[in-house]
Structures are given as structure tokens and as C-alpha cells.
Steps between C-alpha positions, in 0.01 A plus 500: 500500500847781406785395546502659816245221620787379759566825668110574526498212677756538738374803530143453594609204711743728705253807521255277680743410744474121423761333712681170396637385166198451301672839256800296440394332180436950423861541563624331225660234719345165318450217834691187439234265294512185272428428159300212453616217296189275347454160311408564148149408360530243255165567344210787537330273721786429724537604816824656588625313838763500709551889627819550682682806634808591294692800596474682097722773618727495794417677857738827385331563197366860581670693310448795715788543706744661236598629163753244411742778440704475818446853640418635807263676723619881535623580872353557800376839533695759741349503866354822470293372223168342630239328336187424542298224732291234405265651793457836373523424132282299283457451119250682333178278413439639140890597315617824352380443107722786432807397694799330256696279756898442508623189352646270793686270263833592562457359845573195710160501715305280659149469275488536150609873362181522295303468832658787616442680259129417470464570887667867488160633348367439788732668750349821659543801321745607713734219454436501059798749457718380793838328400485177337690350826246627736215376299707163473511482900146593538338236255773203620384547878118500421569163237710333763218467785337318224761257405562200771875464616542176370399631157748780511763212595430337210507849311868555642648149430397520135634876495826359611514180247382725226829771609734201492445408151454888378859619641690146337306424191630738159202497281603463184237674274459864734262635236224206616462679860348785383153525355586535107160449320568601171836243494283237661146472379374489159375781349114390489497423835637839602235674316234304621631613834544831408116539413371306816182389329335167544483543083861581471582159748281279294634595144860329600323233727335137425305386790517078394257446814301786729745678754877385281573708282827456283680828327847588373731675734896427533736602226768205431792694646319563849409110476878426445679725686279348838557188423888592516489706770293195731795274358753743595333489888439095477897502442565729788307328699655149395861668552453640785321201667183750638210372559206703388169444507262374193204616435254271656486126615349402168786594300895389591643691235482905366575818739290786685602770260399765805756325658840618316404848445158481248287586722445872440449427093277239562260680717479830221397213265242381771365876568544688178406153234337211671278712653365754301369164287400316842279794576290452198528102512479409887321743704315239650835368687654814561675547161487904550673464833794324436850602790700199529674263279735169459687490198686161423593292226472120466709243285357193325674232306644150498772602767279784714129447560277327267150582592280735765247334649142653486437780765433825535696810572556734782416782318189705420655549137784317304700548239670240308741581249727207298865663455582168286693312397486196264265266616223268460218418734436719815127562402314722822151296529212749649185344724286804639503758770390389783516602935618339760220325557437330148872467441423092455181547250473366168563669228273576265558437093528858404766567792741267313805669317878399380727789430834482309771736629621725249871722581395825556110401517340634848225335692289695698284319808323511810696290763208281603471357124580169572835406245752281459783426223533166337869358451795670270563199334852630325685862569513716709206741624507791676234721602465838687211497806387851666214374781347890539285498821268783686490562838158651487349188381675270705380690788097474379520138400556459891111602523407401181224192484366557119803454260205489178725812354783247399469128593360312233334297797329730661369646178350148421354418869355914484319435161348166647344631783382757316327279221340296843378825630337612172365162462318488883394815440328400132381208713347663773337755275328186310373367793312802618384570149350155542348510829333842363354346212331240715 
């Protein structure tokens, strides 16, 4: 699918008149869901037991209900002014190829900018050159009959918790909270990116098992001046007694870097780097169509946590990027992609892989990988986590019953009922060959 997979979808789902919610995972608004936490095989042949629901990122982790940048919407529009209605106006089924939409970054709105812009190519014609306001008004009205109250609740508390830290907290490296690429990446991996080839991906990339693949990517001086900068907001946060929220239930130490301001940074690295590469890597799980993000960090060591327990990810893609710094131990252990549905399996021998984090050293995922990370037995770790998800896909695994494309599983079971079918089939052939003969 383009990029513009979300918008197509809202906007086939709107220009059918579908009523309900069943658009909102289109919107860009990700529904509150749980990561799942699972016991770690001890052997190829061992089941893994014991599934329980762990919240792996909290209920407000959408990042889709502002910039981080503390700004806000432009005024109501004069009386005189009038805009369209939802009844008389509907998107366009097929978008405007031609049409270069505004940028809606600047804003404090209510779904995620880049949704907006994505849906403006399919305004009517008549509304393509209106003023960026009135095509603001118009989309917001037609996303917000697909978007439950409670949801936009939710939507508004973390807008205000994410204002409160944004108008107290002084960053204290400025330069981080804009997208910088050639003062934070390393050269290779910006050409690589620059090309967009699946060749020019795989000469900086080592793929130690099928579907991880391991490359270069942060210069030093990003890696430290992040790491000072989430100190910096750990001591604000100590001084001034606020409580914040971490980034999931399996982790009670690190900070939601889309939080305190990151948010806007983070999601050009999702859209213009993670997924030019997830597009050749992941189509299968909607690596083309990835809107939404949650950008954290997490802290290991003697006095923070030691270990991650084996789970997978909400997210259709990760990325998994040590920033440092000394330590030993810490080692991310990799089991298999599985679905819902054979989330317990076994794993089988060539699933099994131990990665050592490297500063600076990117790994690159699907979310339903099964992983965990064994103990940092000395130091102090400290990785950077962007979970990159896609509405589009969300929305057709609700009717999807054959996940073959990606789950390891399903690949297996698939293969086996194919050898039984060949195998009836050379059976029943035998038998009538027989009875002809006699």
C-alpha cells in the first residue's frame, strides 16, 4: 500500500456511508490495547506457557493528538465565513495524484498532522485550494463521527498532561527537536536512505536471523547529547516532584520521549527513515503504511531494571537503537514471529537468536517477533525504542483469518496441509490407477 494507505481507507470507509467506528483504527487514533508478556522457552521443544495480559504501552500512547511543540489551533473563523457539511460534502474515493497538501504540523489538533495531510487529497476539488483552516474544519468534523467520545477524552487528557510538561520543562539540548539527519545519523545509513533500494538497505545491514536485521545508524554525539537531555528531564521531574508516566507496565524506569516535546522529530524519523526500509522489509504487516508512533527510552542496570521479560511489541515495526553506555550483559534474545493465536508455540531451532547491543547499533523488527533481554549484569544501559504502527493494517487484521504472510506458525500449519493434500491426492490417484489395471 502508499503511504496514503490510511486516508484511502478512511476514505473509502466514509464514501460508503459506513456508520460506526469501525474507520477509527484509519484515523490514526491507535485503540487502547496490551502487549503481551510470555514465559520464555527453555528449549526448541518447549512450550512457552503462562500468557498473561501486560499493558506494553500505557492507554495514552497515541501519539496523535499533538506536535509536542505547545502551539495552538488558529482561531475560529469570522461568522460570515461558512464551511462546509458533513451532509453535503464527502471525500473523494480515489485522491488528487497531482495535489501537494499543506503541512499541518505546526498545529495542536486532534489526530495525527500527517493524517491530515494524507486525507486533503481527497477533499473535493473545490475544497483543494481553499484555506488551510477551512480544509482543517472540514476533515476534523468528518474524522470526529468516527472517533468514540470516550476516545477523544482520552485524546484531551493526554493533550493536557503532555502541555503541562511542554510549558515548565527547558530542554536543554534545542537542536535535538528538530529533525537534523546529517548531525544525527551516520553517513552510510543516510545514503542507504537516500537511494531507497532494497540493495542500498542490505549493504549496511546484517540480518543474524530472517526478519532482524542489525545496521549502523546514530553518531556518538546524538547518542550523548539524548542521554543528557532524558537526564536533564529525569531531574526535572525528580525536582519538581511530577509524576509522569513510563513507558509501559513492563518497564519502571526511562521516559516517553513524545512526551517532553520529541514527538515531532521522532515521527520524521518514523516517516522519512524507518519506513522507506519497512516498505521493502515488511509489506506483509503493513511496513509501507506506517502513521503513528511511541517513542520511549528504557534504563537497565543494577539500580534501574535488570531484565525484559519475553513478549512482543505493540507495534507493526520496531526500532531498537542502544545509546550506551558502559555496560555488560543486556543481550535481546529473539524466538519467532508469530499471531495471536500461536503466541504460546514452540519455537523452532532456527528461530533462536542472542543479540549484543552495540551504542549507536540499530535493530530493525516486526513487533510480533517474540524478544526479550537477558540481565545487565554491571553498568548502566540505555536504549532508544520507536514502536511504528499502521492504521491500515490494524484495521484488516480485524478480518483477517490467514496470517501465512508473517507468522512463522501459520507458515508451518499452511505447508502441512498442503504436503497432506498433495499426498491424498497422490493416494487417490494410485488407487484408481489400480482398480484400472484390474
Amino acid at each position: 500500500m502508499s503511504q496514503d494507505g490510511a486516508a484511502a481507507m478512511v476514505s473509502a470507509t466514509l464514501t460508503a456511508t459506513v456508520t460506526g467506528t469501525a474507520a477509527a483504527a484509519g484515523t490514526g487514533i491507535v485503540p487502547a490495547t496490551v502487549d503481551r508478556r510470555i514465559s520464555e522457552p527453555q528449549s526448541p521443544a518447549t512450550e512457552i506457557r503462562n500468557v498473561n495480559n501486560n499493558n506494553g504501552s500505557r492507554n495514552d500512547k497515541s501519539i496523535t493528538s499533538k506536535n509536542g511543540n505547545g502551539t495552538l489551533m488558529p482561531p475560529p473563523p469570522p461568522p460570515s465565513q461558512v464551511f462546509p457539511t458533513y451532509s453535503s460534502h464527502r471525500l473523494r474515493l480515489n485522491p488528487s495524484a497531482d495535489h501537494k497538501p499543506d503541512s499541518y504540523e505546526d498545529l495542536q489538533l486532534d489526530f495525527s498532522p500527517l493524517l491530515f495531510s494524507s486525507l486533503e487529497r481527497y477533499l473535493p476539488p473545490t475544497l483543494l485550494n481553499s484555506s488551510r483552516e477551512t480544509k482543517v474544519h472540514y476533515m476534523r468534523e468528518i474524522l470526529l463521527r468516527y472517533s468514540t467520545e470516550s476516545e477523544r477524552n482520552r485524546v484531551q487528557k493526554h493533550r493536557e498532561y503532555r502541555q503541562k510538561i511542554i510549558s515548565n520543562y527547558q530542554p536543554l539540548h534545542r537542536e535535538l527537536y528538530i529533525m537534523q539527519a546529517s548531525n544525527f545519523f551516520v553517513p552510510s545509513f543516510l545514503k542507504a536512505v537516500s537511494e531507497n533500494t532494497e540493495e542500498s538497505f542490505r549493504s549496511i545491514m546484517s540480518e543474524p536471523s530472517p526478519g532482524v536485521f542489525a545496521f549502523e545508524m546514530l553518531q556518538p554525539r546524538f547518542c550523548e547529547m539524548l542521554l543528557a537531555e532524558v537526564e536533564n528531564f529525569e531531574k526535572w521531574v525528580h525536582e519538581t516532584k511530577f509524576r509522569i508516566m513510563r513507558p509501559n507496565t513492563m518497564n519502571k524506569y526511562g521516559a516517553v520521549l513524545d512526551d517532553f516535546g520529541l514527538e515531532t522529530m521522532l515521527n520524521k524519523l518514523m516517516e522519512e527513515f524507518i519506513r522507506p526500509m519497512s516498505r521493502v522489509f515488511f509489506p506483509e504487516v503493513g511496513g509501507a503504511t506506517l502513521d503513528t508512533h511511541h517513542g520511549f527510552v528504557v534504563e537497565y542496570g543494577m539500580d534501574r531494571d535488570v531484565d525484559l521479560g519475553f513478549h512482543v511489541d505493540d507495534s507493526e515495526v520496531t526500532l531498537n537503537v542502544c545509546l550506551g553506555k558502559q555496560f555488560s550483559g543486556g543481550e535481546l534474545f529473539f524466538r519467532g514471529v508469530r499471531c495471536e493465536k500461536h503466541v504460546n508455540s514452540e519455537t523452532q531451532p532456527e528461530e533462536i537468536l542472542d543479540y549484543s547491543h552495540v551504542p549507536g547499533r540499530a535493530v530493525l523488527h516486526r513487533g510480533r517477533h517474540r524478544h526479550g533481554a537477558r540481565a545487565t549484569t554491571s553498568g548502566h544501559r540505555i536504549n532508544l525504542l520507536l514502536w511504528c504502527r499502521s492504521s491500515v493494517f490494524r484495521e484488516l487484521r480485524k478480518y483477517q483469518k490467514d496470517c501465512s504472510g508473517w507468522c512463522a506458525e501459520c507458515q508451518r500449519e499452511k505447508k502441512e496441509r498442503q504436503r497432506q493434500s498433495v499426498a491424498a491426492t497422490k493416494l487417490e490417484l494410485l488407487r484408481r490407477e489400480g482398480e484400472a489395471a484390474s
